[in-house]
C-alpha positions, -999 to 999 in steps of 0.1 A, spaced: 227 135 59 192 156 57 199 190 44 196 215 68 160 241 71 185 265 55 192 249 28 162 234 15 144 264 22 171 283 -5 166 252 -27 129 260 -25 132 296 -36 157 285 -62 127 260 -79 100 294 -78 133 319 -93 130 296 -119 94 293 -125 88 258 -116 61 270 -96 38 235 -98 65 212 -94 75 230 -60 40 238 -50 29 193 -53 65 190 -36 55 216 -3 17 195 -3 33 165 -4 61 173 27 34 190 47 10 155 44 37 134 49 47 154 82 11 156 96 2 122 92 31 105 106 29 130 136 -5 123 139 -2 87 144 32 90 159 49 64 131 77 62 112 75 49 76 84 75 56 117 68 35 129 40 6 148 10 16 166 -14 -14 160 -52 -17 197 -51 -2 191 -35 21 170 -56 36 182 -87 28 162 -97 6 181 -113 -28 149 -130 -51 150 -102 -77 111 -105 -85 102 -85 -53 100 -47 -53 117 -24 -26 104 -9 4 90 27 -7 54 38 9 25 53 -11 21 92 -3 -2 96 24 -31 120 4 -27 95 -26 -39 66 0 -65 88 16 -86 95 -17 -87 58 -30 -95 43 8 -121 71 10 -143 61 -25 -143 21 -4 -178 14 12 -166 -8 41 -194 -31 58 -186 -21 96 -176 -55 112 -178 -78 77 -153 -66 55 -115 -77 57 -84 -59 44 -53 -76 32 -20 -58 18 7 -82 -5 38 -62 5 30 -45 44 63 -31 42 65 -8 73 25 -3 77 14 30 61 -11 14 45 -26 -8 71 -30 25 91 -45 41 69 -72 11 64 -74 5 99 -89 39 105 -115 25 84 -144 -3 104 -127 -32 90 -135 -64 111 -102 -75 103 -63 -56 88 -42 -84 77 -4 -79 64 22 -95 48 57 -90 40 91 -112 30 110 -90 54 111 -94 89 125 -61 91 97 -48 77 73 -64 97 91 -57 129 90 -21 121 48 -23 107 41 -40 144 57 -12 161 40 17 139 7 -4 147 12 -5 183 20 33 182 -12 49 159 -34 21 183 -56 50 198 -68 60 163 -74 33 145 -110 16 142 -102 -18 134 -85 -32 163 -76 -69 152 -47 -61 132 -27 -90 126 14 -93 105 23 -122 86 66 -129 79 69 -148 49 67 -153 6 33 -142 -4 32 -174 -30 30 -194 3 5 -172 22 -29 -188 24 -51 -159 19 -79 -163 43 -114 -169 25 -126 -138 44 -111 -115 28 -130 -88 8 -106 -60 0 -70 -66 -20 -39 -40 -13 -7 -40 -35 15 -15 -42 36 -30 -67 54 -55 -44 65 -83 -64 67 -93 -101 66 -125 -124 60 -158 -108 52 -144 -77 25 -125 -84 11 -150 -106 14 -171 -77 -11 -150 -54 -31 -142 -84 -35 -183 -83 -44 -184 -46 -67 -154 -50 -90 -175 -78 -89 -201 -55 -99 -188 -23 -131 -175 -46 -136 -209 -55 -138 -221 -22 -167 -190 -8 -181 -169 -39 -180 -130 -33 -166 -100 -46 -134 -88 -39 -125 -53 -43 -87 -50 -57 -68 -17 -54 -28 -19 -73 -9 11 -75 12 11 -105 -5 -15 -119 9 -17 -157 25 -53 -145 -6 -64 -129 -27 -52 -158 -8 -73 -179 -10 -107 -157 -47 -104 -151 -53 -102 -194 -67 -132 -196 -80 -140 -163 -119 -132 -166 -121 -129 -131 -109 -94 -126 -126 -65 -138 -113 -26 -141 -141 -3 -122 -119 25 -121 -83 45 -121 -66 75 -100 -39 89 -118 -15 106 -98 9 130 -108 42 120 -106 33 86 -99 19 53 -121 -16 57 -117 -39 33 -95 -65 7 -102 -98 -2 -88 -107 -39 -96 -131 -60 -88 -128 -94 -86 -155 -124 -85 -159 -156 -105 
């Protein structure tokens, strides 16, 4: 059960009596973005859910937990998105914080895709809900393993926030390469917590490090850029 205004508002004194004044000051910025945004759009993905939890058992995929909305709204901002070209795809939709945030953006096209139907249920709905203030209007969900999604050749713009490990992510690294293969461009790639990533992508001379956001209290984020 949520603690009551009460008592997190005691709690909050307590953490300044006891001069962890930084600490409580990044906690209050990140409550008060969290609150704004998902009242703005009228959503619901705040929260962490366990591979359990939703049914999920293959032990290489991550659980559900969302990026902080400021920390999405910096590293979307620095993209320069061709109005009606570009394409967006996030590995890992979970409940569709992310699509949101790039749908505000003039993306011709917001693709997601998550293992959990759950998940996806709950992205569709949060989509249907922040409709009236999103640019892109073709947003489409995908059900299913991310090894098996074919990754339209269209796409232009990578989203992962840690969602899977191992094989799995060496799998879509594979379908990635290809799908460059098959049309030459440049993909722009942006991993939160990216150390396992980082390590995959060592010896694949394809991907290229432009840039990284570290964010306090979180792994940091990387900019990539991908293109054979």
């Amino acid at each position: 059960m949520a603690a009551s205004f009460p008592v997190r508002f005691l709690r909050f004194i307590g953490r300044l009596a006891r001069g962890d004044v930084k600490k409580t000051w990044d906690n209050c910025v990140y409550r008060v973005s969290e609150y704004y945004y998902e009242r703005r759009f009228g959503v619901r993905t705040e929260g962490g859910q366990t591979l359990p939890e939703l049914g999920i058992t293959n032990g290489e995929c991550g659980h559900y937990s969302p990026v902080p909305y400021r920390f999405l709204q910096k590293v979307f901002a620095s993209l320069e998105v061709r109005e009606g070209q570009d394409v967006f795809l996030d590995y890992g939709c979970g409940k569709g914080r992310a699509l949101i945030m790039a749908a505000r953006l003039p993306f011709r096209e917001v693709i997601g895709v998550d293992v959990s139907p759950r998940m996806c249920v709950a992205a569709q709905e949060n989509i249907g809900r922040a409709a009236t203030r999103l640019r892109c209007t073709k947003v489409r969900i995908y059900p299913g393993d991310a090894a098996d999604f074919a990754m339209p050749d269209e796409v232009s713009v990578i989203y992962f926030y840690n969602p899977f490990f191992g094989s799995i992510l060496a799998a879509v690294l594979d379908r990635i390469e290809k799908s460059l293969r098959r049309r030459s461009r440049q993909i722009t790639l942006i991993y939160f917590n990216d150390y396992e990533f980082a390590r995959q992508v060592r010896d694949r001379g394809w991907v290229r490090k432009l840039r990284e956001y570290p964010f306090r209290g979180y792994h940091s984020c990387g900019v990539y850029q991908c293109e054979l």
